[in-house]
mmCIF file of the N, C-alpha and C atoms, coordinates in Angstrom:
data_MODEL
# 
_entry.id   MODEL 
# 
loop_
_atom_site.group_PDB 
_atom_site.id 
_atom_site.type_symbol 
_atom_site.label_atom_id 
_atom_site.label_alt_id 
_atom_site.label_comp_id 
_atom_site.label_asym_id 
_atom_site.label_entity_id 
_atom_site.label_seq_id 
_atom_site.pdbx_PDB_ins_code 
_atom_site.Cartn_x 
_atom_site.Cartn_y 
_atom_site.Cartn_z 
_atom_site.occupancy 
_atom_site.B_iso_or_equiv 
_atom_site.pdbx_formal_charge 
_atom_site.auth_seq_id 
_atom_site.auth_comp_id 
_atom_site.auth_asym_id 
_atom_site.auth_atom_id 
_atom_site.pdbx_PDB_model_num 
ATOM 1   N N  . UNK A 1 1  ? 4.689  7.752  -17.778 1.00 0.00 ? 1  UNK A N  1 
ATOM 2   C CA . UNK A 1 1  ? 4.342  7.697  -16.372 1.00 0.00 ? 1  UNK A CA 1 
ATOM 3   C C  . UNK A 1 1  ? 3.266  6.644  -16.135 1.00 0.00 ? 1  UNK A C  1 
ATOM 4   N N  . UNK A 1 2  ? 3.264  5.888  -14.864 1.00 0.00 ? 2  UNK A N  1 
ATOM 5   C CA . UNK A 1 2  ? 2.344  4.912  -14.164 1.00 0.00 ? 2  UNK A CA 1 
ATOM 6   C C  . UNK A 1 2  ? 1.477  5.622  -13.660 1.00 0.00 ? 2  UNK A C  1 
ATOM 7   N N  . UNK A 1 3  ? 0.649  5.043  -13.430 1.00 0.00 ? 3  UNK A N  1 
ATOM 8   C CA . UNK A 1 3  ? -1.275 5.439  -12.949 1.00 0.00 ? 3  UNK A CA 1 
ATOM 9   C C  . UNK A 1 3  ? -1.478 4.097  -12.109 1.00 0.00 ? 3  UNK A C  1 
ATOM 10  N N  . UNK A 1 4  ? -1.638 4.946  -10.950 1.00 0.00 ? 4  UNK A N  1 
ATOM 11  C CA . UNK A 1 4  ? -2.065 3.845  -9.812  1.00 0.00 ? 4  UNK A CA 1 
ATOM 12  C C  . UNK A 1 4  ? -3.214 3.108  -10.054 1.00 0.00 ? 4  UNK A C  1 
ATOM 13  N N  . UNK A 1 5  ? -3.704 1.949  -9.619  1.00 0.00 ? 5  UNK A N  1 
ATOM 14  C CA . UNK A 1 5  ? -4.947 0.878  -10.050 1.00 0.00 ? 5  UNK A CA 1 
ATOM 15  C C  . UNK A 1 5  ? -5.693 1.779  -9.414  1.00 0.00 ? 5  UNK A C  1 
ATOM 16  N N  . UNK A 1 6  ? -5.647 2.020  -8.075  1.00 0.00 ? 6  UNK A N  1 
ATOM 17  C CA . UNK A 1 6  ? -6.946 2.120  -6.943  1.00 0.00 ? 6  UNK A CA 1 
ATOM 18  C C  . UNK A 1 6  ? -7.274 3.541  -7.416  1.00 0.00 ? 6  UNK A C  1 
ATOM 19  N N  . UNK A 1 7  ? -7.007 4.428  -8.010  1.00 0.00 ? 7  UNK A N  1 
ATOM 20  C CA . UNK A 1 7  ? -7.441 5.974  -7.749  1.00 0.00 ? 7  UNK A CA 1 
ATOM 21  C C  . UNK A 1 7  ? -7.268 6.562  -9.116  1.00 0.00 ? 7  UNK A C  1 
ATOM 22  N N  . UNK A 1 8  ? -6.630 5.751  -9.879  1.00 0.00 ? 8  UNK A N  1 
ATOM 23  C CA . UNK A 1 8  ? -6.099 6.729  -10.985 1.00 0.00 ? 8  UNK A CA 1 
ATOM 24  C C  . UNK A 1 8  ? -4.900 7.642  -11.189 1.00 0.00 ? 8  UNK A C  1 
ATOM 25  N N  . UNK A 1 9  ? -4.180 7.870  -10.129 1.00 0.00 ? 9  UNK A N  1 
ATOM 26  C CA . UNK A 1 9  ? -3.538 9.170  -9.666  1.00 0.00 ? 9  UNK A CA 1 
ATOM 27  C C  . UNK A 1 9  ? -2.082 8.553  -10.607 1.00 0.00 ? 9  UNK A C  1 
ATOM 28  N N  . UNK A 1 10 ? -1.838 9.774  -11.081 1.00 0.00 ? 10 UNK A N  1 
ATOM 29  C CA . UNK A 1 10 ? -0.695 9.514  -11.668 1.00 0.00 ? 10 UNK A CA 1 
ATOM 30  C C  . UNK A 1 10 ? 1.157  9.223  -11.139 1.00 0.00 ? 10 UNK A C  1 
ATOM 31  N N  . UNK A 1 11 ? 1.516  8.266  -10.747 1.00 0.00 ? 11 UNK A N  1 
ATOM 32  C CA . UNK A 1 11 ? 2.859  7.625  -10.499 1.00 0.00 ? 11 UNK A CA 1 
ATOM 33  C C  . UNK A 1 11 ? 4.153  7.628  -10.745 1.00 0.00 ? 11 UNK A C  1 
ATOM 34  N N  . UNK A 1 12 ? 5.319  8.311  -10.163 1.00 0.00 ? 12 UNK A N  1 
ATOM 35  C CA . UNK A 1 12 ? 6.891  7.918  -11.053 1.00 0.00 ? 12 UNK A CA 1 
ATOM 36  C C  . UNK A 1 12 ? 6.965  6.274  -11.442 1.00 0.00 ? 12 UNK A C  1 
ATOM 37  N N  . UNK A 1 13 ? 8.101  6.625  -12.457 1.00 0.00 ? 13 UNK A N  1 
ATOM 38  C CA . UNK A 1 13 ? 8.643  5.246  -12.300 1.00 0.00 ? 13 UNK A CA 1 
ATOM 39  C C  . UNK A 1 13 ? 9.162  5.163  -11.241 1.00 0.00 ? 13 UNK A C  1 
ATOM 40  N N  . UNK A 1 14 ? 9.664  5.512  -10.475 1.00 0.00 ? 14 UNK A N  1 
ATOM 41  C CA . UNK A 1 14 ? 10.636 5.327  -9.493  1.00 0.00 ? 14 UNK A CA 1 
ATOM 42  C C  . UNK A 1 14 ? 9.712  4.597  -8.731  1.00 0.00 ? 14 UNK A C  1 
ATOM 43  N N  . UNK A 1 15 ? 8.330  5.397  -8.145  1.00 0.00 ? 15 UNK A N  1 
ATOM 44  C CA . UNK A 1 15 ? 7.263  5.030  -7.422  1.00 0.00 ? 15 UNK A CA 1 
ATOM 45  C C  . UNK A 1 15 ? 7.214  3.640  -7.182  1.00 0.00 ? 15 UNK A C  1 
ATOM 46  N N  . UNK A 1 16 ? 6.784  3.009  -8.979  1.00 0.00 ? 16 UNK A N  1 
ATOM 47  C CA . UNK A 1 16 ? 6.133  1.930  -9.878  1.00 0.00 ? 16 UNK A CA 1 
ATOM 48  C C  . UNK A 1 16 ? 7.298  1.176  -9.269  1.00 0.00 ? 16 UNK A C  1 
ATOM 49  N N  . UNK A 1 17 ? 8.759  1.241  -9.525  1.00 0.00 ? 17 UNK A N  1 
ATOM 50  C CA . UNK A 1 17 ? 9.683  0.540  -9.029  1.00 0.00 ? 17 UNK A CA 1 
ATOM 51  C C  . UNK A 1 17 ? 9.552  -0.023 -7.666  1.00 0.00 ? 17 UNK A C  1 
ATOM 52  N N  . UNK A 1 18 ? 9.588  0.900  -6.514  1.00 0.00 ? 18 UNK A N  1 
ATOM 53  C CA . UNK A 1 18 ? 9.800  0.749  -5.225  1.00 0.00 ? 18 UNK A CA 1 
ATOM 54  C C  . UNK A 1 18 ? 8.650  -0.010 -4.529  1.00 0.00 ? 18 UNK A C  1 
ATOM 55  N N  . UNK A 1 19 ? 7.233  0.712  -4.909  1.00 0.00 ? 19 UNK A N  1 
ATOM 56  C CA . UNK A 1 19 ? 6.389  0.078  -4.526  1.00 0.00 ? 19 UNK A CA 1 
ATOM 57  C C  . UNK A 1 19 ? 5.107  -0.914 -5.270  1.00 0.00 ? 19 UNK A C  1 
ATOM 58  N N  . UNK A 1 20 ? 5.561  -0.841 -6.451  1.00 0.00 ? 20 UNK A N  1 
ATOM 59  C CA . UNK A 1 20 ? 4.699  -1.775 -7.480  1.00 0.00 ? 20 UNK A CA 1 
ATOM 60  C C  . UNK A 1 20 ? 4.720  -3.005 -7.229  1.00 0.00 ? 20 UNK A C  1 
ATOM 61  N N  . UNK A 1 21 ? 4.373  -3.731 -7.844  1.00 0.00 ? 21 UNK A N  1 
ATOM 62  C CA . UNK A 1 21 ? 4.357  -5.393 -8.285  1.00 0.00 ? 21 UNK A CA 1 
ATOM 63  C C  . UNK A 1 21 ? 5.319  -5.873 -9.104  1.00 0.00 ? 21 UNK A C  1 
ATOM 64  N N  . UNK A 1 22 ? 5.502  -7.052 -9.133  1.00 0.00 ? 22 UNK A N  1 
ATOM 65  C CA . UNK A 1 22 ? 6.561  -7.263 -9.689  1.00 0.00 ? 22 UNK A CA 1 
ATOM 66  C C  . UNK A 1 22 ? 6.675  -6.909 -11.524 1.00 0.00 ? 22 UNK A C  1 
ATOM 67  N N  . UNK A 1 23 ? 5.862  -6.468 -11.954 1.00 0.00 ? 23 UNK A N  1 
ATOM 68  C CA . UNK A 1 23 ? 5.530  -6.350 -12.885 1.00 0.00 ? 23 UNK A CA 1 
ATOM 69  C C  . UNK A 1 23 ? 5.506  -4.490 -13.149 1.00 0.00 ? 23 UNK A C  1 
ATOM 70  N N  . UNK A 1 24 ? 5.813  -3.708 -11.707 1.00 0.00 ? 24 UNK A N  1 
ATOM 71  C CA . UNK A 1 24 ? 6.127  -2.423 -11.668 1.00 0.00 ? 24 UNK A CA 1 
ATOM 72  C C  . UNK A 1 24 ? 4.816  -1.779 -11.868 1.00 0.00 ? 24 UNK A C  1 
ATOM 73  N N  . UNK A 1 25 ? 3.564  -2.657 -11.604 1.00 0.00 ? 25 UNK A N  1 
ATOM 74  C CA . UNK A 1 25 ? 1.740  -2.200 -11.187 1.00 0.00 ? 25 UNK A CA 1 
ATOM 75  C C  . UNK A 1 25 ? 1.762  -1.976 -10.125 1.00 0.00 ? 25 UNK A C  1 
ATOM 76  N N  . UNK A 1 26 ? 1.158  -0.563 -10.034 1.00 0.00 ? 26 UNK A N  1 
ATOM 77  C CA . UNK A 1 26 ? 0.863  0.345  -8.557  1.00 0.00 ? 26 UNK A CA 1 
ATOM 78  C C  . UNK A 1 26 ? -0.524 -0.149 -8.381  1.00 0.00 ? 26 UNK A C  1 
ATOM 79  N N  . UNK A 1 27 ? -0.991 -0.993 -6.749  1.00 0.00 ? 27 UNK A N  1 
ATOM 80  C CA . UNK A 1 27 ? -2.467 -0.954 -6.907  1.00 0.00 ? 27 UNK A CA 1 
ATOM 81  C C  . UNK A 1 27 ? -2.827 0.290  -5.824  1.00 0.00 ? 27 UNK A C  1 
ATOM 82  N N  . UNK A 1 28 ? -1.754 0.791  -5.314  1.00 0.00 ? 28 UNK A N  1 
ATOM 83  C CA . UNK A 1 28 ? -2.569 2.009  -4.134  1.00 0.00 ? 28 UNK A CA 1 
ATOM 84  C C  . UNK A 1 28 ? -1.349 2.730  -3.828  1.00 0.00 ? 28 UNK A C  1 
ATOM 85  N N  . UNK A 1 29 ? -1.438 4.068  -3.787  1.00 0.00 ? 29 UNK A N  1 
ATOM 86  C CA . UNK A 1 29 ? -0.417 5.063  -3.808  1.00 0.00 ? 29 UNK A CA 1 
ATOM 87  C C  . UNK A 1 29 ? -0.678 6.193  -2.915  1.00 0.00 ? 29 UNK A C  1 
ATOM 88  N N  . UNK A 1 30 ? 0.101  6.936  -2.480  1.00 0.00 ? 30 UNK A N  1 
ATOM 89  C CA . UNK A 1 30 ? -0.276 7.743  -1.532  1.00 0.00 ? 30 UNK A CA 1 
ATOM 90  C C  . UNK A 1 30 ? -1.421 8.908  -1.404  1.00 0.00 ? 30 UNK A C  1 
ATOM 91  N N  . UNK A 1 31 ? -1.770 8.718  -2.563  1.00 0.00 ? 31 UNK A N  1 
ATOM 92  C CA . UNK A 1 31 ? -3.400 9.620  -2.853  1.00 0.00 ? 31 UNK A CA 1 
ATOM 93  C C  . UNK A 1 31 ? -4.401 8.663  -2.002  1.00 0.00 ? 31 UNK A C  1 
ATOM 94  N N  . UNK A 1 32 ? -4.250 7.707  -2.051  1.00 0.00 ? 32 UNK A N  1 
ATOM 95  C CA . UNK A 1 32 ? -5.220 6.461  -1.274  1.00 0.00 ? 32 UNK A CA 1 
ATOM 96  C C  . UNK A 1 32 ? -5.104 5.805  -0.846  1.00 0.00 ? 32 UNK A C  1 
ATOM 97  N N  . UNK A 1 33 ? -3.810 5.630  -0.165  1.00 0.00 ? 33 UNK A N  1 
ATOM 98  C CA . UNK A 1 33 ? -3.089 5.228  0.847   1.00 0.00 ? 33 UNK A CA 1 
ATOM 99  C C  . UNK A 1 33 ? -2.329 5.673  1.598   1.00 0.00 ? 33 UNK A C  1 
ATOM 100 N N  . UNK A 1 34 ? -2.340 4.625  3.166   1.00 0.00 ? 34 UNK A N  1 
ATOM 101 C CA . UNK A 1 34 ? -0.852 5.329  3.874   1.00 0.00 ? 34 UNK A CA 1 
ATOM 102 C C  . UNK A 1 34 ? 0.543  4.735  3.859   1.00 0.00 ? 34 UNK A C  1 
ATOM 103 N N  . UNK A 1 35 ? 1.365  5.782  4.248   1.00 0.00 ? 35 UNK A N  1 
ATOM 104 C CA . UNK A 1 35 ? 2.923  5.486  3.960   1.00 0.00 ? 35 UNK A CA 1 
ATOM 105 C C  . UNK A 1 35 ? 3.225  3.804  4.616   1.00 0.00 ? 35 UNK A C  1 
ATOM 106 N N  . UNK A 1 36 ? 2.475  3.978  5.920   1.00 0.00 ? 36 UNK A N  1 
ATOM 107 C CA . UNK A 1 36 ? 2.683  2.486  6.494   1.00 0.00 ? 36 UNK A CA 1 
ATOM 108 C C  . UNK A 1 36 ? 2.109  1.672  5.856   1.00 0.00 ? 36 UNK A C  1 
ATOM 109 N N  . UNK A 1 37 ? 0.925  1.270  5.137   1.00 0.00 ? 37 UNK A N  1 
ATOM 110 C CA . UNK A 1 37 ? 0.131  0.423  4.052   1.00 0.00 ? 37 UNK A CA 1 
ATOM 111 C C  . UNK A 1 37 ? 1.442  0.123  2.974   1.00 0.00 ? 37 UNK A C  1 
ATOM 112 N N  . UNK A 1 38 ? 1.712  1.189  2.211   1.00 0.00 ? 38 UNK A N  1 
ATOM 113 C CA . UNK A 1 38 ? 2.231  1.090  1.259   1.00 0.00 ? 38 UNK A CA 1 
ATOM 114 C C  . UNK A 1 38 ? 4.191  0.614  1.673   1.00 0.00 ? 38 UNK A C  1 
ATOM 115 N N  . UNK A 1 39 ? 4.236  0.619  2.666   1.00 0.00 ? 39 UNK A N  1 
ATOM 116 C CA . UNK A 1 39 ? 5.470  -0.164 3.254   1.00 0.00 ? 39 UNK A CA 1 
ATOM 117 C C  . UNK A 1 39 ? 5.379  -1.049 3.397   1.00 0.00 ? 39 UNK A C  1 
ATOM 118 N N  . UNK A 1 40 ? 4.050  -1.746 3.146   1.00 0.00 ? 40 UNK A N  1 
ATOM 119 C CA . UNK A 1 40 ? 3.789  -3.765 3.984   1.00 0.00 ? 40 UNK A CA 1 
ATOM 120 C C  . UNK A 1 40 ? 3.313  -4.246 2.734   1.00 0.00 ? 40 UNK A C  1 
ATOM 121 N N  . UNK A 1 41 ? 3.374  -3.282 1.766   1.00 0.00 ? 41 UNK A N  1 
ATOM 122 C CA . UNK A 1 41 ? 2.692  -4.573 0.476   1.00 0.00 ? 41 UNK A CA 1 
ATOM 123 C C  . UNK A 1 41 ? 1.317  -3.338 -0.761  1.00 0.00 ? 41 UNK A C  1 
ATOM 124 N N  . UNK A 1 42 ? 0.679  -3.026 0.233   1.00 0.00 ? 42 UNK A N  1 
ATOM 125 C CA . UNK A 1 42 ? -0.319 -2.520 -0.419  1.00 0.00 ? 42 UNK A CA 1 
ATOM 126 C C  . UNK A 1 42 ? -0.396 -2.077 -2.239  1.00 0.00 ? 42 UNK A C  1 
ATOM 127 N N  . UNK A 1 43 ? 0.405  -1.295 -2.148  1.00 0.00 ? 43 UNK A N  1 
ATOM 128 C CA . UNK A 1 43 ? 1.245  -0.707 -3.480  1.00 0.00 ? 43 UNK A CA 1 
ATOM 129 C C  . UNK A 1 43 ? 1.162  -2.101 -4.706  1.00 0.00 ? 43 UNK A C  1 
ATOM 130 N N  . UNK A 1 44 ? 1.594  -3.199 -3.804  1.00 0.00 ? 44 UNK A N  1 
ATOM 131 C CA . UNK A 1 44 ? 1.796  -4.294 -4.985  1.00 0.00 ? 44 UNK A CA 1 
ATOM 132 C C  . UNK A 1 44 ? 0.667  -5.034 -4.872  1.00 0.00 ? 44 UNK A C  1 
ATOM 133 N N  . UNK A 1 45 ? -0.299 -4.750 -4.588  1.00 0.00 ? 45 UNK A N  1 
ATOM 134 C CA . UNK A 1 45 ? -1.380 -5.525 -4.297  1.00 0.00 ? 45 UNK A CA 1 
ATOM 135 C C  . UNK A 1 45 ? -1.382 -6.506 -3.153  1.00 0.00 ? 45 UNK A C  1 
ATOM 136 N N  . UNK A 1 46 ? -0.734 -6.037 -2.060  1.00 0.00 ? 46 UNK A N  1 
ATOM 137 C CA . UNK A 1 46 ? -0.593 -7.403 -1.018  1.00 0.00 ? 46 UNK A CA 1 
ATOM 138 C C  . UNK A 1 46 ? -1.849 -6.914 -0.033  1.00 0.00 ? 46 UNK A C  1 
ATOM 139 N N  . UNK A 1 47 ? -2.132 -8.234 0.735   1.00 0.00 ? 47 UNK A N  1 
ATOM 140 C CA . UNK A 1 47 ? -3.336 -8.130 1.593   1.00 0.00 ? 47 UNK A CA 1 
ATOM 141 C C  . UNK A 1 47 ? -2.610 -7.471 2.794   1.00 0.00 ? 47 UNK A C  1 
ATOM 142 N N  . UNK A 1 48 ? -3.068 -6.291 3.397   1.00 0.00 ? 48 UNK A N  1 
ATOM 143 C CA . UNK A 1 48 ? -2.702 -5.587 4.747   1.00 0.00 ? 48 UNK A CA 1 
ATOM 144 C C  . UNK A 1 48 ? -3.671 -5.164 5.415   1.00 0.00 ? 48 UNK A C  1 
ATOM 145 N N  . UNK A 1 49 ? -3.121 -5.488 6.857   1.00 0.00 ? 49 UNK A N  1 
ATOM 146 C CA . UNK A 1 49 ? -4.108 -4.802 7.935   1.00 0.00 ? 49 UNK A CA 1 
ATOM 147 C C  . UNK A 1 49 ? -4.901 -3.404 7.452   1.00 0.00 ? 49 UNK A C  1 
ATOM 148 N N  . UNK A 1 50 ? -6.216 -3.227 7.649   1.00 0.00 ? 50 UNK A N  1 
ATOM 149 C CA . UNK A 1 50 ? -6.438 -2.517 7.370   1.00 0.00 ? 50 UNK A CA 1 
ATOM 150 C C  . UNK A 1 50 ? -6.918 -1.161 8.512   1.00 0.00 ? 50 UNK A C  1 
ATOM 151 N N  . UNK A 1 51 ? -6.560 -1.921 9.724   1.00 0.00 ? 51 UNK A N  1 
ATOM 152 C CA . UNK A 1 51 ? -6.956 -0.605 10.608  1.00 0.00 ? 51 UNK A CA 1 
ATOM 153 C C  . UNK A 1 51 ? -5.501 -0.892 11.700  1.00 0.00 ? 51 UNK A C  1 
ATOM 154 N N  . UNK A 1 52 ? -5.345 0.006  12.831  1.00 0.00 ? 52 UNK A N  1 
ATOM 155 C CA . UNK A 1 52 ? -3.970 -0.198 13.677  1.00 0.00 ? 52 UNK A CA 1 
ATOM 156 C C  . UNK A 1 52 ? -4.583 -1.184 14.593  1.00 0.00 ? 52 UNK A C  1 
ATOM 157 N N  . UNK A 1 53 ? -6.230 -1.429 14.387  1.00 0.00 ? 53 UNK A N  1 
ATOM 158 C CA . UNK A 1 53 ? -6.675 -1.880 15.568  1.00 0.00 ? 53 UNK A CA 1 
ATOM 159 C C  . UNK A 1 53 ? -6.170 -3.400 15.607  1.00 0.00 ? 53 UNK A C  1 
ATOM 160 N N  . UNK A 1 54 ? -6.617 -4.049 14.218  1.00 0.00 ? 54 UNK A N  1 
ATOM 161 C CA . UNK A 1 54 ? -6.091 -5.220 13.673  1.00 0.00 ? 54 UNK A CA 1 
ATOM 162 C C  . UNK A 1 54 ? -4.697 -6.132 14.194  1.00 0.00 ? 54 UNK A C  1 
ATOM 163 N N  . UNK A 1 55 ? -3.602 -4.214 13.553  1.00 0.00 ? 55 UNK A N  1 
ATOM 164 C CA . UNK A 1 55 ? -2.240 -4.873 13.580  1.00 0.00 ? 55 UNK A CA 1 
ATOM 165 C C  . UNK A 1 55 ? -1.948 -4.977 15.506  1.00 0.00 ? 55 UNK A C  1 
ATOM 166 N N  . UNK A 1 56 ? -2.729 -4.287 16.201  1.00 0.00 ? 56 UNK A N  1 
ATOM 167 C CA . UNK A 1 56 ? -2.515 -4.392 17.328  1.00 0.00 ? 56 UNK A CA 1 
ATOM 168 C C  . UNK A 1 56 ? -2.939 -5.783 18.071  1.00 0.00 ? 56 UNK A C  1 
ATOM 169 N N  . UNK A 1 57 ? -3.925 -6.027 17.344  1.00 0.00 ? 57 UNK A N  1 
ATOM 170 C CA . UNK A 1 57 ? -4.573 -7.527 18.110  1.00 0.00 ? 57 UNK A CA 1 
ATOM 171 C C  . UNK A 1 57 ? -3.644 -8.416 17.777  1.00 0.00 ? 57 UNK A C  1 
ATOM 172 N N  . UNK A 1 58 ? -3.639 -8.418 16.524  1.00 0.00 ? 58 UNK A N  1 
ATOM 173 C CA . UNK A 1 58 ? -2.651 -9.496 15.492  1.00 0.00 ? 58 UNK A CA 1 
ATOM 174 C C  . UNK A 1 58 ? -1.277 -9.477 16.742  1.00 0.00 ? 58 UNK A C  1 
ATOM 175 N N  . UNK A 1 59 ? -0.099 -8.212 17.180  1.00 0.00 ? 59 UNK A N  1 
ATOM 176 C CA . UNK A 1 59 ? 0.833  -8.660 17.759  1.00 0.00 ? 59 UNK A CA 1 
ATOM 177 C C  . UNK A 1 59 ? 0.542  -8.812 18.959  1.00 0.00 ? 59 UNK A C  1 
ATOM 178 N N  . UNK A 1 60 ? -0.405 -9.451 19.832  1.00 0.00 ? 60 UNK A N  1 
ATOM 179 C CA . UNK A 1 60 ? -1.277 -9.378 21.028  1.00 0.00 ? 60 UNK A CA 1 
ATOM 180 C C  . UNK A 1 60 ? -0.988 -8.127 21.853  1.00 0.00 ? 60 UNK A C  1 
ATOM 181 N N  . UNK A 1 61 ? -1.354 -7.235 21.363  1.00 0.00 ? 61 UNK A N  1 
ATOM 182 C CA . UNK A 1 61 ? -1.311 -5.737 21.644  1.00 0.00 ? 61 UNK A CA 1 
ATOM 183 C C  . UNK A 1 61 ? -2.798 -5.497 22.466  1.00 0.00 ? 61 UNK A C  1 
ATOM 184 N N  . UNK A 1 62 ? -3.048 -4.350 23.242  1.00 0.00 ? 62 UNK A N  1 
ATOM 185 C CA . UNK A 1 62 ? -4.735 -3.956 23.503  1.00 0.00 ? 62 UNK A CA 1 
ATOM 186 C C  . UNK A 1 62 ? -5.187 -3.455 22.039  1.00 0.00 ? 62 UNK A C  1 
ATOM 187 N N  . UNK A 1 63 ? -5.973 -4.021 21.251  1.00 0.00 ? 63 UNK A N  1 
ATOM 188 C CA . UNK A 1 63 ? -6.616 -3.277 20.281  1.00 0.00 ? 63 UNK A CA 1 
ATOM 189 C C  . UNK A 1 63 ? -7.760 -2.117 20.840  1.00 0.00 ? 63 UNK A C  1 
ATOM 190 N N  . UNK A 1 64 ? -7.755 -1.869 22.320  1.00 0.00 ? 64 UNK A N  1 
ATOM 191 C CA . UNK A 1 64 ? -8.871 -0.464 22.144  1.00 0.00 ? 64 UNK A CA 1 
ATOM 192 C C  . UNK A 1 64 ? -8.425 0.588  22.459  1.00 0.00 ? 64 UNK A C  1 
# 
């Protein structure tokens, strides 16, 4: 079994597969992350918004 980078928490392969790196390295998993994070990258180490306020400005949304 895989062990996520960010927390320690222990990982499927399946997990390691779906949301790892290409190399099947978890850096953040649902112990310390959210489902939407870990849908945009997070998991593989990708840089993501880190608040909704962000992703809201970012699509010229009201961020307040």
């Amino acid at each position: 079994m895989a062990r996520c980078q960010g927390c320690g928490s222990f990982v499927t392969s399946d997990f390691a597969r779906v949301f790892g790196d290409q190399d099947n390295v978890v850096h953040r998993c649902l112990d310390c992350d959210s489902f939407r994070r870990l849908n945009q990258g997070s998991g593989a180490g990708q840089p993501v918004s880190d608040t909704i306020h962000e992703e809201a400005a970012a699509d010229g949304g009201d961020a307040a």
